[in-house]
N, CA and C atoms as an extended XYZ file, in Angstrom:
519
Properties=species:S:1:pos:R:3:atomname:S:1:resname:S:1:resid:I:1 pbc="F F F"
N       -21.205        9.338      -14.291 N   UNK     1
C       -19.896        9.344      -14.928 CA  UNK     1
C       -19.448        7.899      -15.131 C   UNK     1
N       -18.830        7.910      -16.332 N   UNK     2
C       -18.163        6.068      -16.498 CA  UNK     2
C       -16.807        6.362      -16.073 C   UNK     2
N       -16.575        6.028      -14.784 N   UNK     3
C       -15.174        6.004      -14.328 CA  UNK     3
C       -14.201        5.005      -14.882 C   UNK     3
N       -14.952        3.717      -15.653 N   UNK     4
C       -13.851        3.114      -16.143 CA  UNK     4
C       -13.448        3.310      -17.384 C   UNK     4
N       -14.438        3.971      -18.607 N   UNK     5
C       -14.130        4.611      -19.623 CA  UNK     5
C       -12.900        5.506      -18.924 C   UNK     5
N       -13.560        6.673      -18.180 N   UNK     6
C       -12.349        7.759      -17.549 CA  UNK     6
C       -10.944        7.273      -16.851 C   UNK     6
N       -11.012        6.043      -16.317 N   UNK     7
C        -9.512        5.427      -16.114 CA  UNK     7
C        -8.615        4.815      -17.058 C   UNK     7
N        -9.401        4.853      -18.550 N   UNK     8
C        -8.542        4.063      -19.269 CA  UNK     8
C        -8.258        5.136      -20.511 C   UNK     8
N        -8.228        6.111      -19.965 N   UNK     9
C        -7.651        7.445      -20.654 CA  UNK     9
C        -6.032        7.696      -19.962 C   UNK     9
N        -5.146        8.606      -20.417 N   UNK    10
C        -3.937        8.877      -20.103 CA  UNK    10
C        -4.372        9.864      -18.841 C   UNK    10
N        -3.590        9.437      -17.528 N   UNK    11
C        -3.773       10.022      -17.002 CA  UNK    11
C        -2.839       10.886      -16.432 C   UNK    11
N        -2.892       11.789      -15.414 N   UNK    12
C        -1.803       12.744      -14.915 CA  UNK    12
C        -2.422       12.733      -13.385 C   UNK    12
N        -1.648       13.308      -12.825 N   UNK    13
C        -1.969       13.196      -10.674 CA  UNK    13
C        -2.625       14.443      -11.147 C   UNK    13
N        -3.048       15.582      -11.938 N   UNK    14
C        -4.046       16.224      -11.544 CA  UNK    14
C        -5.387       15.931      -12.177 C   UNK    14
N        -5.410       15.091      -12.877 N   UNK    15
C        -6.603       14.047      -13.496 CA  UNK    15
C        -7.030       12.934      -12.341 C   UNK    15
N        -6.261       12.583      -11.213 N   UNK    16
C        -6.537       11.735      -10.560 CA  UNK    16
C        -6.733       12.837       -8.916 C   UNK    16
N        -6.087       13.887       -8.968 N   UNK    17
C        -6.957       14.453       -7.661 CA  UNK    17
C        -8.137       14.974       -8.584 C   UNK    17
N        -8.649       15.947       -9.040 N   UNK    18
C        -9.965       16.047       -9.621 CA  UNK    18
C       -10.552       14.855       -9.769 C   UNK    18
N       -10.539       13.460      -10.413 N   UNK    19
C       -11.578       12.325       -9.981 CA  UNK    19
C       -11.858       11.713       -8.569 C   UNK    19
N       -10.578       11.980       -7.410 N   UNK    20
C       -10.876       12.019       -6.088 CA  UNK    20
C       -11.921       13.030       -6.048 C   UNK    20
N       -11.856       14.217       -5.951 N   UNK    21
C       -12.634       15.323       -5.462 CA  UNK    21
C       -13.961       15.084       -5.798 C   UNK    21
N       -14.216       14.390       -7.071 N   UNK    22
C       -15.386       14.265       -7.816 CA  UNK    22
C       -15.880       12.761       -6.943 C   UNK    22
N       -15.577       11.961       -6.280 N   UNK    23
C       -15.607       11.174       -5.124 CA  UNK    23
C       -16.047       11.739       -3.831 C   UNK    23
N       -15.282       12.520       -3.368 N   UNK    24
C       -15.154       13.034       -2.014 CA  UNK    24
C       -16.728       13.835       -2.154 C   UNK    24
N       -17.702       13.870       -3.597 N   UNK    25
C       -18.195       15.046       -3.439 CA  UNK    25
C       -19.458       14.241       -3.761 C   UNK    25
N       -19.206       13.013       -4.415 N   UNK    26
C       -20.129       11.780       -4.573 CA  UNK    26
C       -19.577       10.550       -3.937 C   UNK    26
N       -19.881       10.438       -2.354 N   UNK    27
C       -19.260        9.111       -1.645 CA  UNK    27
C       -19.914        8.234       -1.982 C   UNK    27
N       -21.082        7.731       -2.960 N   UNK    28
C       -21.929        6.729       -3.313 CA  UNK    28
C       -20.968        6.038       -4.502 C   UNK    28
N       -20.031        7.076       -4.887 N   UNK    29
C       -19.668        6.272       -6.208 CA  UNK    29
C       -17.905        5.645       -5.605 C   UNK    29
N       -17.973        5.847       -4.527 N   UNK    30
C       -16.683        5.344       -4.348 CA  UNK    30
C       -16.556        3.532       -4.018 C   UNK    30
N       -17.587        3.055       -4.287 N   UNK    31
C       -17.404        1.524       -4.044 CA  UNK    31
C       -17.402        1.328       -5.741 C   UNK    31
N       -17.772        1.844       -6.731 N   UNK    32
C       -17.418        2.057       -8.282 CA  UNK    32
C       -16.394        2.386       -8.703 C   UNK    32
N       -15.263        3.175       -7.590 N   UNK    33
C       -14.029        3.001       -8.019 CA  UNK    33
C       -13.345        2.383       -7.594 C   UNK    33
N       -13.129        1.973       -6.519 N   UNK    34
C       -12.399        0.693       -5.735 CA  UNK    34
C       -12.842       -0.625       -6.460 C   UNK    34
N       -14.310       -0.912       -7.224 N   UNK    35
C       -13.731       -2.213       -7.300 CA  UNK    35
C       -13.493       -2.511       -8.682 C   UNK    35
N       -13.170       -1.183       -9.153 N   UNK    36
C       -12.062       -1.475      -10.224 CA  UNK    36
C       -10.849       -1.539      -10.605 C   UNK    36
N       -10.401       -1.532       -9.177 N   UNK    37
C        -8.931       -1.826       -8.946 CA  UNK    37
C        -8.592       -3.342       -8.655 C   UNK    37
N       -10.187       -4.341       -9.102 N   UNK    38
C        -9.818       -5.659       -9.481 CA  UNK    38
C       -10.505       -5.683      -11.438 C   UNK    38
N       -10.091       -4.663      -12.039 N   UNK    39
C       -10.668       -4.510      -13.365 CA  UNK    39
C        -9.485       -5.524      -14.513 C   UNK    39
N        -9.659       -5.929      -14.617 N   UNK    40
C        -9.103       -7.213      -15.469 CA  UNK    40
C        -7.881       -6.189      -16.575 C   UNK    40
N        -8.050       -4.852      -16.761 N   UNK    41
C        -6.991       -4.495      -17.581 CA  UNK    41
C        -6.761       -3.324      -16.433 C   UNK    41
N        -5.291       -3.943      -16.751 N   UNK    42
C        -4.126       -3.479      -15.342 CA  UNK    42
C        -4.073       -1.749      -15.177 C   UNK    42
N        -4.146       -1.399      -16.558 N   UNK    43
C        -3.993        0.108      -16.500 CA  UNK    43
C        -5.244        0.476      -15.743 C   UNK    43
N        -6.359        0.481      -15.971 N   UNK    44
C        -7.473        0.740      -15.352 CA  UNK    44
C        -7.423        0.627      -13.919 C   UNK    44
N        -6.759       -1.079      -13.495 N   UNK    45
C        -6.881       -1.158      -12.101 CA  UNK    45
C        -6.091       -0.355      -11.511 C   UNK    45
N        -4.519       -0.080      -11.922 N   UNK    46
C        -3.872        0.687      -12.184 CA  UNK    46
C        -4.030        1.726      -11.382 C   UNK    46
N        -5.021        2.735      -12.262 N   UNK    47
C        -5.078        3.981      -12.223 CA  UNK    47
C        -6.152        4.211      -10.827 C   UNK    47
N        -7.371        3.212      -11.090 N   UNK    48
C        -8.548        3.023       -9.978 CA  UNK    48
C        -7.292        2.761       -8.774 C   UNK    48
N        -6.398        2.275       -8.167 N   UNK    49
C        -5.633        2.318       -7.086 CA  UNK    49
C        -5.309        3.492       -6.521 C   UNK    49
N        -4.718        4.325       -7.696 N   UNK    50
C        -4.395        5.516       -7.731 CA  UNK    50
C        -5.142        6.769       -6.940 C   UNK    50
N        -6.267        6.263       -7.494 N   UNK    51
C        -7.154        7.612       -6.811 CA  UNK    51
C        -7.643        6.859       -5.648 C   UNK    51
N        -7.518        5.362       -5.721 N   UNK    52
C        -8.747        5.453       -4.105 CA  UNK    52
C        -7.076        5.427       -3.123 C   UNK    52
N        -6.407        5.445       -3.630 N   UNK    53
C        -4.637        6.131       -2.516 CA  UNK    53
C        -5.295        7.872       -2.209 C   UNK    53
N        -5.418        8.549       -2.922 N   UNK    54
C        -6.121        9.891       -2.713 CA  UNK    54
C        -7.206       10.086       -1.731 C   UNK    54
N        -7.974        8.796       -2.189 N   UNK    55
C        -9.348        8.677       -0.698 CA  UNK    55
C        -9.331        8.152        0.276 C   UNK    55
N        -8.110        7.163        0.117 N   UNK    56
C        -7.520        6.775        1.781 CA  UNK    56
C        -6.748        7.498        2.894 C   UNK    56
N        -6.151        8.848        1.823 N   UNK    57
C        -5.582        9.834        2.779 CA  UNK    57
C        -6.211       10.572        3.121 C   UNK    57
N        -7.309       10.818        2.638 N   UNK    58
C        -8.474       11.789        3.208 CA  UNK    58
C        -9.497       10.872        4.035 C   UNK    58
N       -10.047       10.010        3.660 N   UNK    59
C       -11.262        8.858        4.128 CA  UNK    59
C       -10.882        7.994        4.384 C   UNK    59
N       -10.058        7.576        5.508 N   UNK    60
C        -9.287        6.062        5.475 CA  UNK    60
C       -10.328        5.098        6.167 C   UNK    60
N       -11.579        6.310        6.671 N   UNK    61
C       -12.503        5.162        7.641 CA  UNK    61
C       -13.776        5.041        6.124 C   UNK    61
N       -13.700        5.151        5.050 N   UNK    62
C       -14.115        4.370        4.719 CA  UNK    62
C       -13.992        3.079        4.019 C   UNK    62
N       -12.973        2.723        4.312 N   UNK    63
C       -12.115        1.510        4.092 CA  UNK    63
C       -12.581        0.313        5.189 C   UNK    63
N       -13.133       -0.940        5.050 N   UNK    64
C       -13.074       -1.705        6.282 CA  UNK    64
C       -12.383       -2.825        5.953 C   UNK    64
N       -12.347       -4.102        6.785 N   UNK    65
C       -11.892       -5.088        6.974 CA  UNK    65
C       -11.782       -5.918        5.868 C   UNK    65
N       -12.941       -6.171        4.834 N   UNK    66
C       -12.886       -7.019        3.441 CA  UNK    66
C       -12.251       -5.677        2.732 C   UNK    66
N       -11.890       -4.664        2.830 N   UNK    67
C       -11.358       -3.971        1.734 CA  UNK    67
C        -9.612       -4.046        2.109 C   UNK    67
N        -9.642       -4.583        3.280 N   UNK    68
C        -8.005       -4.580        3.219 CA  UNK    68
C        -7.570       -6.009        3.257 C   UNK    68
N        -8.553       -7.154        2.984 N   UNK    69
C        -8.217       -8.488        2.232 CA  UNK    69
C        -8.328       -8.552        1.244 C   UNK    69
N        -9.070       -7.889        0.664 N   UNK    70
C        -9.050       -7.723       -0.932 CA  UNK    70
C        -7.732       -7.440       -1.583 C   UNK    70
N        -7.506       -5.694       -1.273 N   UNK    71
C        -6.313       -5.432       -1.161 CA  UNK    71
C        -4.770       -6.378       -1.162 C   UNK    71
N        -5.016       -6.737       -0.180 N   UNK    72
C        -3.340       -7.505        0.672 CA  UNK    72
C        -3.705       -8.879       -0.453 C   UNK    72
N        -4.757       -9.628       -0.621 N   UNK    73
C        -4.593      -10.561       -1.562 CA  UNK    73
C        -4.097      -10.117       -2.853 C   UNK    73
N        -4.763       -8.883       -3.470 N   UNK    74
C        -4.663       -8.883       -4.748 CA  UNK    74
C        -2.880       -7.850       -4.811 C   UNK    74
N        -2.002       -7.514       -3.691 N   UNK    75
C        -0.863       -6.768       -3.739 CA  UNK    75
C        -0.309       -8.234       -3.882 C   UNK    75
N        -0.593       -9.568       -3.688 N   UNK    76
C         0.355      -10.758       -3.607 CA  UNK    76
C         0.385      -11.289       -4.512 C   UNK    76
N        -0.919      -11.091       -5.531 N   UNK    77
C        -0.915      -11.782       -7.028 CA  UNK    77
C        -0.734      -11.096       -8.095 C   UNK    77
N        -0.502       -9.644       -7.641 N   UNK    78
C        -0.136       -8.689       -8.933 CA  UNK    78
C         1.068       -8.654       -9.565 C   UNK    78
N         1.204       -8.815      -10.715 N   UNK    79
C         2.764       -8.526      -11.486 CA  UNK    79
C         2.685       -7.117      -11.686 C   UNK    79
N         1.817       -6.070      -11.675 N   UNK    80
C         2.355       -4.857      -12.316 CA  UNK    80
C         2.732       -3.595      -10.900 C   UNK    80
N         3.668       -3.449      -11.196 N   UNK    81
C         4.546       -2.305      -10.216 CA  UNK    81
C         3.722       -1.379       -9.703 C   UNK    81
N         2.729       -0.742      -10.832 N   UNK    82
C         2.154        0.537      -10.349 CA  UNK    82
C         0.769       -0.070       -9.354 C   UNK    82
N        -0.066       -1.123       -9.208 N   UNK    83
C        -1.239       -1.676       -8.888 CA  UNK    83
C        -0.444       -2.092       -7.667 C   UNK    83
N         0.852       -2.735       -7.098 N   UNK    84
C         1.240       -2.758       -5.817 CA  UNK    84
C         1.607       -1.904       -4.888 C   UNK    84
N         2.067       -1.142       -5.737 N   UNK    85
C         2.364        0.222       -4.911 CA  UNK    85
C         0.622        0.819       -4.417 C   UNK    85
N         0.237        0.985       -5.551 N   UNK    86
C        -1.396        1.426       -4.868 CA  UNK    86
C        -1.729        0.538       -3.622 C   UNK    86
N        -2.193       -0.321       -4.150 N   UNK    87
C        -2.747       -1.376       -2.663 CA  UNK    87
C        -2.003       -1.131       -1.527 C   UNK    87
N        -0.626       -1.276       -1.755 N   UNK    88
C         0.364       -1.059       -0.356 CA  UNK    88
C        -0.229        0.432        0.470 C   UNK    88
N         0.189        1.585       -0.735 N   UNK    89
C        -0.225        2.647       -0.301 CA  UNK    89
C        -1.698        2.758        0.389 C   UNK    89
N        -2.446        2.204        0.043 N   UNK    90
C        -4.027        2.528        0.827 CA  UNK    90
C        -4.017        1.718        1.915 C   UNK    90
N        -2.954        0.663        2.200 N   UNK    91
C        -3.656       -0.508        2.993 CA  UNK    91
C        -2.318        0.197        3.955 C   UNK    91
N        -1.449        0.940        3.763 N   UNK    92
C        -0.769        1.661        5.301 CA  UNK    92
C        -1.680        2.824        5.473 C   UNK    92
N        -2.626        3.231        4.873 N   UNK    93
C        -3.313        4.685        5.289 CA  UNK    93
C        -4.248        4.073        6.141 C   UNK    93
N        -5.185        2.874        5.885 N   UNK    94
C        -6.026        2.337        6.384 CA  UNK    94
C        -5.882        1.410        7.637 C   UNK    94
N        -7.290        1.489        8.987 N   UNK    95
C        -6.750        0.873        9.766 CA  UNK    95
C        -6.934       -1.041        9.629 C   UNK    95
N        -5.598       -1.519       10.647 N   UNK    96
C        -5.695       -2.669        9.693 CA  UNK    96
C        -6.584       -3.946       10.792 C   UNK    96
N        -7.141       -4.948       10.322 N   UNK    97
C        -7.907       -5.517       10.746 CA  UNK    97
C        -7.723       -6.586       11.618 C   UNK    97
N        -8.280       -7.061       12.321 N   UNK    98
C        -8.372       -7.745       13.485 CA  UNK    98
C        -7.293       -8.912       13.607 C   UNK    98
N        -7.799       -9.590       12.303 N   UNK    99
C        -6.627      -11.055       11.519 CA  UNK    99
C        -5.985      -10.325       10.798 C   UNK    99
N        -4.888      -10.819       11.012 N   UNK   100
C        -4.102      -10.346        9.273 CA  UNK   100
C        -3.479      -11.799        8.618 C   UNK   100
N        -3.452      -11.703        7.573 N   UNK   101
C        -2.922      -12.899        6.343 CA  UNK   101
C        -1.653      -13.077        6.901 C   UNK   101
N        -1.097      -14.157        7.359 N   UNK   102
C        -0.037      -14.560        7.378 CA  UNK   102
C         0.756      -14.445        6.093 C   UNK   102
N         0.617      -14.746        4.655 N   UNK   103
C         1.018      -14.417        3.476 CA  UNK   103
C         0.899      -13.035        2.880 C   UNK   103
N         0.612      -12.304        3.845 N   UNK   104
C         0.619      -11.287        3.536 CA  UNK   104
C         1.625      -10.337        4.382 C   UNK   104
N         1.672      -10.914        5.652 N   UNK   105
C         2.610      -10.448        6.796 CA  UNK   105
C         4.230      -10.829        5.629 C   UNK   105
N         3.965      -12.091        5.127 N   UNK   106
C         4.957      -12.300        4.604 CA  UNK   106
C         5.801      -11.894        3.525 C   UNK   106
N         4.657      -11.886        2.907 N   UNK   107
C         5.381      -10.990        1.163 CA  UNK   107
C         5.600       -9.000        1.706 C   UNK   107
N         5.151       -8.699        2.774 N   UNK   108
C         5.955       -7.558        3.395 CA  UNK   108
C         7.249       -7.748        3.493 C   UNK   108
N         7.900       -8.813        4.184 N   UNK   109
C         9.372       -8.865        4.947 CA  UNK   109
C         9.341       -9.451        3.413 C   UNK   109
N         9.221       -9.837        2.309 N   UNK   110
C         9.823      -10.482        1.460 CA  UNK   110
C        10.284       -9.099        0.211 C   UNK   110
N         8.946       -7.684        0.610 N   UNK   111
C         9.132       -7.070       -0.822 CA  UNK   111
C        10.241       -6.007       -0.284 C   UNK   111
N        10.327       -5.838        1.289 N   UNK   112
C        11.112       -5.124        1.933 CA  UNK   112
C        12.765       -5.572        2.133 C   UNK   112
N        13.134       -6.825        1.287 N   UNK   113
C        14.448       -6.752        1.638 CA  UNK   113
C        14.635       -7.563        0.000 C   UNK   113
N        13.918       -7.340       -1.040 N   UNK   114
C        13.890       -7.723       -2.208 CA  UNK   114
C        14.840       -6.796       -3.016 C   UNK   114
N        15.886       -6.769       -3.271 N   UNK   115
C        16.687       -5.904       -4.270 CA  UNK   115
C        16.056       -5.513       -5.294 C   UNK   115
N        14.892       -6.363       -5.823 N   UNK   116
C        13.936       -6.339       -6.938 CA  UNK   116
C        12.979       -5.555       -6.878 C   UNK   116
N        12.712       -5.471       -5.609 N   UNK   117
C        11.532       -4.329       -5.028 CA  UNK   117
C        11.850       -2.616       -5.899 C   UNK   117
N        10.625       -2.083       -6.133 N   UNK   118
C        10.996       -0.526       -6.157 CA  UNK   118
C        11.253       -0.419       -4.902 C   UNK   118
N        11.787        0.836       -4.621 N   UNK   119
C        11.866        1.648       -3.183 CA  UNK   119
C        10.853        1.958       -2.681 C   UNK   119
N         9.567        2.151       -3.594 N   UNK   120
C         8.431        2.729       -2.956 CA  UNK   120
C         7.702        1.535       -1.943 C   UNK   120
N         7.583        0.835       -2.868 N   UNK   121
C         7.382       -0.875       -2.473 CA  UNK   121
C         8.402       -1.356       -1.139 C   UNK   121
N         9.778       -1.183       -0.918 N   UNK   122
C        10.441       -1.614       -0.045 CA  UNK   122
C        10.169       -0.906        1.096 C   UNK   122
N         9.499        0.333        1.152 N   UNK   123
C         9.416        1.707        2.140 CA  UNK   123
C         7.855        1.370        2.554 C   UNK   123
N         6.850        0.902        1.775 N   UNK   124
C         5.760        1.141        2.446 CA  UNK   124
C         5.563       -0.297        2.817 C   UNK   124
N         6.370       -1.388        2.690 N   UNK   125
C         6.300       -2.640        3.641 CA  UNK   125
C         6.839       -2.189        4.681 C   UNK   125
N         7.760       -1.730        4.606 N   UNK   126
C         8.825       -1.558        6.517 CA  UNK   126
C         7.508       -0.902        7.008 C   UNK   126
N         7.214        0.820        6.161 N   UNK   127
C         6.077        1.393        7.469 CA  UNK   127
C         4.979        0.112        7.840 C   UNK   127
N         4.231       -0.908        6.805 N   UNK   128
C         3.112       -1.471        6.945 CA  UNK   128
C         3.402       -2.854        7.874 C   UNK   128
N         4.932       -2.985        7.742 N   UNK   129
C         5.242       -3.970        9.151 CA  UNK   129
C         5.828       -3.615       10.507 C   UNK   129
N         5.804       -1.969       10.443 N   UNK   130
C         5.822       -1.257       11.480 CA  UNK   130
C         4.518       -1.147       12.275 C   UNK   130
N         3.570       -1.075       11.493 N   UNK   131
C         1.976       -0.563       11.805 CA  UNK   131
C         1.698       -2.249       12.881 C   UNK   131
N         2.192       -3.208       11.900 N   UNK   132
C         1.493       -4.414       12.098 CA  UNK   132
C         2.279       -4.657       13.323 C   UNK   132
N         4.038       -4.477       13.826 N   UNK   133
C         4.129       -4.536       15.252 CA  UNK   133
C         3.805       -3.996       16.337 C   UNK   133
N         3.264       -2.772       15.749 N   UNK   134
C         2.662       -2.049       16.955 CA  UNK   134
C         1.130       -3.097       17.845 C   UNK   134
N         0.484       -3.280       16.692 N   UNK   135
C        -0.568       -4.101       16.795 CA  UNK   135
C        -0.073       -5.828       17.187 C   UNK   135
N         0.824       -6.261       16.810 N   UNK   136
C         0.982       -7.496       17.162 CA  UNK   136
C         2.983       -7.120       17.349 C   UNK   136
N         2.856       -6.987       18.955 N   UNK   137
C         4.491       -7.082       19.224 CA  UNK   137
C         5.023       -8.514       19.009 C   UNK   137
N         4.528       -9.784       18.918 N   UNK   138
C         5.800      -10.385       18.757 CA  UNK   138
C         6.554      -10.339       17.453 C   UNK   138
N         6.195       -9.133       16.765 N   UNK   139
C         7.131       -9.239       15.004 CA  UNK   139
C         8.071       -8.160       15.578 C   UNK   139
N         7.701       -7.266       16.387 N   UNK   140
C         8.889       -6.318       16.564 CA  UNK   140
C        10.227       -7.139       16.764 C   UNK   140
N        10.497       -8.003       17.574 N   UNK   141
C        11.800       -8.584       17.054 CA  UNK   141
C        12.320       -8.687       16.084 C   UNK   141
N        11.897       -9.875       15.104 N   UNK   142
C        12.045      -10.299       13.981 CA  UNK   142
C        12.195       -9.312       12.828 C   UNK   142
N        11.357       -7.861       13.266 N   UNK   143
C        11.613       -7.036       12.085 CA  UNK   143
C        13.058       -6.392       12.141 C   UNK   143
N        13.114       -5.873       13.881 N   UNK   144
C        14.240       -5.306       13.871 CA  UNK   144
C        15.541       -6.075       13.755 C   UNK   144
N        15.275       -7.065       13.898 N   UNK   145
C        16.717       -7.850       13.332 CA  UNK   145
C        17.105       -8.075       11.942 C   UNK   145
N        15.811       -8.554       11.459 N   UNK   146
C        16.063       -7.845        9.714 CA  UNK   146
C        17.050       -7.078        9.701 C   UNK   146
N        15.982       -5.548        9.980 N   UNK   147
C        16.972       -4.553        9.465 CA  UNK   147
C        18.124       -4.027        9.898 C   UNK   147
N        18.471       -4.503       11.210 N   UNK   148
C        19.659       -4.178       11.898 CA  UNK   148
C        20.842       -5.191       11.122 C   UNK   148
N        20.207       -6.537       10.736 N   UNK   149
C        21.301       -7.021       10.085 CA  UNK   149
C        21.203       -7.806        8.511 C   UNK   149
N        20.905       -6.216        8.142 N   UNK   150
C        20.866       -6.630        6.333 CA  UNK   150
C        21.403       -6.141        6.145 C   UNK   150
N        22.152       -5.955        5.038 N   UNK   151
C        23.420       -5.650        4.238 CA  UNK   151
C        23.055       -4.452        3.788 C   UNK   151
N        22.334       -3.475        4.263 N   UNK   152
C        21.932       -2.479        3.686 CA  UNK   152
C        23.144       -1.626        2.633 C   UNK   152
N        23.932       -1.828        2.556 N   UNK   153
C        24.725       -1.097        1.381 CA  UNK   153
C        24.643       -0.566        0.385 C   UNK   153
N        24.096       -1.969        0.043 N   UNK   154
C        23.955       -2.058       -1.249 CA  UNK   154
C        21.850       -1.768       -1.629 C   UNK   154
N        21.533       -0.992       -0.799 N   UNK   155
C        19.908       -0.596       -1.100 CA  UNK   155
C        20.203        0.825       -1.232 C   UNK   155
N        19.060        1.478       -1.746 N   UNK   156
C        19.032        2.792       -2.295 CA  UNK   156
C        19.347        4.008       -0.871 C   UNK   156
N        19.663        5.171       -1.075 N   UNK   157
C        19.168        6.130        0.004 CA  UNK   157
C        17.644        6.175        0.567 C   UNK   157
N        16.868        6.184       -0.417 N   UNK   158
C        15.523        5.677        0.135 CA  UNK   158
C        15.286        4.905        1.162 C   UNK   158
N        15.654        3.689        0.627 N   UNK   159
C        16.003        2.159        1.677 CA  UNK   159
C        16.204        2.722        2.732 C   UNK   159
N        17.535        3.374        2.818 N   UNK   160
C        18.208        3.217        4.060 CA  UNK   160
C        17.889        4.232        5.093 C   UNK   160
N        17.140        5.704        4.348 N   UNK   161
C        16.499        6.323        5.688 CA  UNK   161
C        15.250        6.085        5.874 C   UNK   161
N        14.307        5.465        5.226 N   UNK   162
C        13.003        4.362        6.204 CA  UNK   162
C        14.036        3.743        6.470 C   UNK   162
N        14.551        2.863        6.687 N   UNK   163
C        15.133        1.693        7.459 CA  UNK   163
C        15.663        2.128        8.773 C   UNK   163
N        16.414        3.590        9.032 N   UNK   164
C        16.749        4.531        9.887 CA  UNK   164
C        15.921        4.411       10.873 C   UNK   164
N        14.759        5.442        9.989 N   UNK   165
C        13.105        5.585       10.755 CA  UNK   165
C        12.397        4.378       11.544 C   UNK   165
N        12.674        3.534       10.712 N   UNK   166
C        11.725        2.183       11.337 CA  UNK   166
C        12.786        1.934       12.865 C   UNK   166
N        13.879        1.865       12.641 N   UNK   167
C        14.786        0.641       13.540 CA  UNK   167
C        14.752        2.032       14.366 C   UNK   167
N        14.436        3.402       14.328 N   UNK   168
C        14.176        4.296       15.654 CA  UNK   168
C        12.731        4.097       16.171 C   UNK   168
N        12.111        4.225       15.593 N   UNK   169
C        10.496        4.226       15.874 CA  UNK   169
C        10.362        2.570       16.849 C   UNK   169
N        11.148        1.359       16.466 N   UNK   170
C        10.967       -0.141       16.945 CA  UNK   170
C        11.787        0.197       18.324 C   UNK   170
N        12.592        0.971       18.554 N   UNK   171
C        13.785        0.629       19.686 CA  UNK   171
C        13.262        2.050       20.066 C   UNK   171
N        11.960        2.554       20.550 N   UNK   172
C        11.789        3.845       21.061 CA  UNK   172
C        11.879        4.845       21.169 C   UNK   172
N        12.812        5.611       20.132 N   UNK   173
C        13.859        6.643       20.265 CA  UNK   173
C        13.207        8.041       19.452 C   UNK   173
């Protein structure tokens, strides 16, 4: 199958679980769709995000360590909305690796209190700098003070119940 011919067709989420399934059913071709989620035309990479988000919720162990630097680099240099949300999305399904990018720790707390941010984007940094204090407590401070003292007002309902979730899940409750 030419999956990148097939990603640069219009797609729909039941065009993209059927090309998961068609993955899940050929695991040889899944390093053919992941690394076209560095495919030079955005829709393609786009869409290739899309479904390997589908194979990270099912297969998150086949994800390793260069696939979530790849990832976290290419969520920091992307301009297009839908290709960050993907990366974000696979790289909280996936477990995360030994080092993590300091610039990457960063543009989390940066897309998570960004007014500019989508919500989806502001929600899966809090969970993915939730993940990362569990693994490295000295950010649990720093996160929960964030969010205990941001102006949340003025952020969406979205925002504000992850933000709920997180500042219960950080303070034990």
């Amino acid at each position: 199958m030419d999956y990148r011919e097939h990603l640069r067709q219009p797609l729909s989420k039941r065009f993209v679980d059927v090309l998961a399934v068609e993955i899940f059913l050929n695991p040889a071709d899944f390093d053919i769709v992941y690394q076209l989620i560095f495919d030079e035309n955005e829709k393609v990479a786009w869409r290739a995000a899309w479904a390997c988000q589908k194979i990270s919720e099912k297969y998150p162990e086949w994800f390793f360590d260069q696939h979530f630097e790849e990832l976290s680099a290419l969520s920091i240099t992307t301009s297009h909305g839908g290709l960050l949300r993907g990366c974000l999305s696979i790289i909280n399904n996936i477990a995360l690796p030994e080092c993590l990018s300091v610039a990457f720790i960063n543009a989390c707390f940066d897309w998570m209190i960004s007014a500019k941010s989508p919500i989806a984007v502001q929600a899966l940094s809090m969970k993915i700098l939730l993940r990362i204090c569990h693994k490295e407590p000295e950010f649990k401070q720093e996160l929960s003070v964030i969010l205990e003292n941001i102006d949340f007002e003025n952020y969406s309902a979205g925002f504000k119940s992850v933000r709920k979730n997180i500042l219960k899940a950080l303070n034990g409750k």
